[in-house]
C-alpha positions, 0 to 999 in steps of 0.5 A: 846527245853531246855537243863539242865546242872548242875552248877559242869559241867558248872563250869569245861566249864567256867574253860575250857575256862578260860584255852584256853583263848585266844585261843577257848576251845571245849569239848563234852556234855554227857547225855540223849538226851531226852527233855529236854536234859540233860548233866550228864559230860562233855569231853575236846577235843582238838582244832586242828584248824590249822589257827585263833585259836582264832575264830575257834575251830576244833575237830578231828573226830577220837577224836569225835568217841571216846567220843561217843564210851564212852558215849554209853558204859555207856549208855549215848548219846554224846548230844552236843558239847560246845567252847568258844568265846574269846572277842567275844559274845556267838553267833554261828559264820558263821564257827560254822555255816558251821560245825554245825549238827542239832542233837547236842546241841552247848553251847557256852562260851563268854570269855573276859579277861579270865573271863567267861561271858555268855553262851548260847545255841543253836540247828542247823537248817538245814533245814532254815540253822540256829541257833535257841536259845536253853534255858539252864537250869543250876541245 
């Protein structure tokens, strides 16, 4: 499973994550669910953790439900959902795992001294309770 992003959007992430540095930035991923999936924009949202805001992102799902409201009104799918790692590798957590659903995309933004360093991928297995990697395709 692949998932283009274009290099304009992966920026608007990096900066995204830039700017909630230290503290986890997360948004949406808006395109075409077909395969490969392609992102055409992105979304920020806001992280509503209550506690760790460093290691934890939370959307609210009112503020979910609008992004997807969005999409399908330009006929597009809300595909994924992406956030950073501050000083941390752009791995999924055990928290991302405990949130994650198999139908989204997850990018995930390492972040170190406020300067974007990896990006990763990855699609939610549920039925082996994993992450597997995804490959990202930057156009």
């Amino acid at each position: 499973m692949t998932i283009e992003i274009p290099r304009a959007i992966m920026r608007s992430i990096e900066d995204h994550a830039r700017e909630a540095y230290p503290e986890e930035g997360c948004g949406f991923l808006i395109g075409q669910m077909s395969e490969p999936r392609r992102v055409e924009a992105s979304r920020r949202a806001q992280n509503v953790a209550v506690a760790h805001r460093s290691r934890r992102y939370t959307i609210d799902p009112l503020e979910l439900l609008h992004a997807d409201d969005e999409a399908r009104k330009k006929g597009l799918d809300l595909i994924g959902i992406y956030h950073s790692h501050p000083d941390h590798p752009a791995a999924p957590s055990e928290f991302d795992r405990s949130r994650a659903t198999s139908w989204y995309s997850y990018v995930i933004v390492s972040v170190v001294d406020r300067q974007p360093k990896e990006a990763t991928a990855w699609r939610f297995d549920e039925a082996a309770g994993v992450f597997r990697p995804q490959e990202l395709v930057l156009r």
